[in-house]
C-alpha positions as CSV (number, residue, x, y, z in Angstrom):
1,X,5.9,15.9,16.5
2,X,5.6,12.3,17.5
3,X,2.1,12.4,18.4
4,X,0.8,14.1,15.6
5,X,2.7,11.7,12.8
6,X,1.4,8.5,15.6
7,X,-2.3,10.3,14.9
8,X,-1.4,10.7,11.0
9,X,-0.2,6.8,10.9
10,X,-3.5,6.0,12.9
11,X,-6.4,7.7,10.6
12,X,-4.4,6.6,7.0
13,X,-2.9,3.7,7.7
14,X,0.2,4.7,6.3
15,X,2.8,7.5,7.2
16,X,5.9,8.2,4.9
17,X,8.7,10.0,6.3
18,X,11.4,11.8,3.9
19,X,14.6,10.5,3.8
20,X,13.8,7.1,5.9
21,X,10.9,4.8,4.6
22,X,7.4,4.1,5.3
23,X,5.4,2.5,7.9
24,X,2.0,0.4,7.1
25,X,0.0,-0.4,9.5
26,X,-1.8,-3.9,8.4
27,X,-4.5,-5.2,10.6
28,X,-4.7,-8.8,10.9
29,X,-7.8,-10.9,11.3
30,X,-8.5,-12.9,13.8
31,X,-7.4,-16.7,13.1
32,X,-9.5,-19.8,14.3
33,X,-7.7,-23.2,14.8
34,X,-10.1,-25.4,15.7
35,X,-8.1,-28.7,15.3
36,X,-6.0,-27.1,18.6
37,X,-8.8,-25.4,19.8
38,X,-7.6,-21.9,19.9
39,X,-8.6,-18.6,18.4
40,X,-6.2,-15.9,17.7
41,X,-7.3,-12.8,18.4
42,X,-7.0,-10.0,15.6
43,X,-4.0,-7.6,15.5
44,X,-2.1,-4.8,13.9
45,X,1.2,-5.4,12.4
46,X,3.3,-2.3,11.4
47,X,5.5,-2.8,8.5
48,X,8.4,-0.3,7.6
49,X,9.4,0.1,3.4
50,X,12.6,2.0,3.4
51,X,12.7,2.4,-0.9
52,X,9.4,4.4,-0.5
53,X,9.7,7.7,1.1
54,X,8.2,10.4,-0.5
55,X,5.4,11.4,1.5
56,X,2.2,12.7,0.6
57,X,0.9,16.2,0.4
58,X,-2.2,15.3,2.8
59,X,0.4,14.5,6.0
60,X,2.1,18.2,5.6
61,X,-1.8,19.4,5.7
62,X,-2.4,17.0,8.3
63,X,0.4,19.0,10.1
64,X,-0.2,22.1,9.4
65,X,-3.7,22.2,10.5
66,X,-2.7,20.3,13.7
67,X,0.2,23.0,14.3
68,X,-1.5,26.2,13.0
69,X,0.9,27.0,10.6
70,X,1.8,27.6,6.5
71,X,1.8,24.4,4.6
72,X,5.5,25.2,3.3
73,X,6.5,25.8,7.3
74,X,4.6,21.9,8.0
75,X,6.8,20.7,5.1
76,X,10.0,22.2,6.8
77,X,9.1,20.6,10.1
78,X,8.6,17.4,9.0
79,X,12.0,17.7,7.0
80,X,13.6,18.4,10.0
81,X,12.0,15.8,12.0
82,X,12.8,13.1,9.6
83,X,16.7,14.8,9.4
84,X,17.1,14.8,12.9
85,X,15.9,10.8,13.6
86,X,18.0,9.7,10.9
87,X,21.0,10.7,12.5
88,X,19.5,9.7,15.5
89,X,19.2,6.2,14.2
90,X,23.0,6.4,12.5
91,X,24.1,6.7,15.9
């Protein structure tokens, strides 16, 4: 399951989880400083939201189709997934 939500979070930038938050990823330009004669190269920063976690229909799709099963079986997965990490994280 990891790999297919780290795909998700990849193509849409964004990837909400039930029950935990949501994770942007934000690319960052590169930054010139030429009064210390440096450039930063460009990066991606992942933010996490935890009030926002209702996910969108498109990742159970995006899970289904990547699984080969029912939408509503995709939806129970990623239920589970989310259910499991949390406690996970709690401990």
């Amino acid at each position: 399951m990891y790999s297919i939500l780290h795909q998700y979070l990849i193509q849409q930038k964004s990837l909400s989880l039930p029950g935990l938050g949501t994770l942007v990823l934000q690319n960052i330009p590169a930054i010139s400083n030429f009064s210390a004669h440096v450039i930063e190269p460009p990066m991606q920063k992942i933010t996490f939201d935890e009030f926002h976690d209702a996910p969108d229909k498109d990742l159970f799709l995006f899970v289904a189709a990547r699984l080969q099963v029912e939408e509503w079986e995709a939806i129970k997965m990623v239920n589970d997934f989310s259910y499991e990490l949390k406690n996970q994280l709690k401990q």
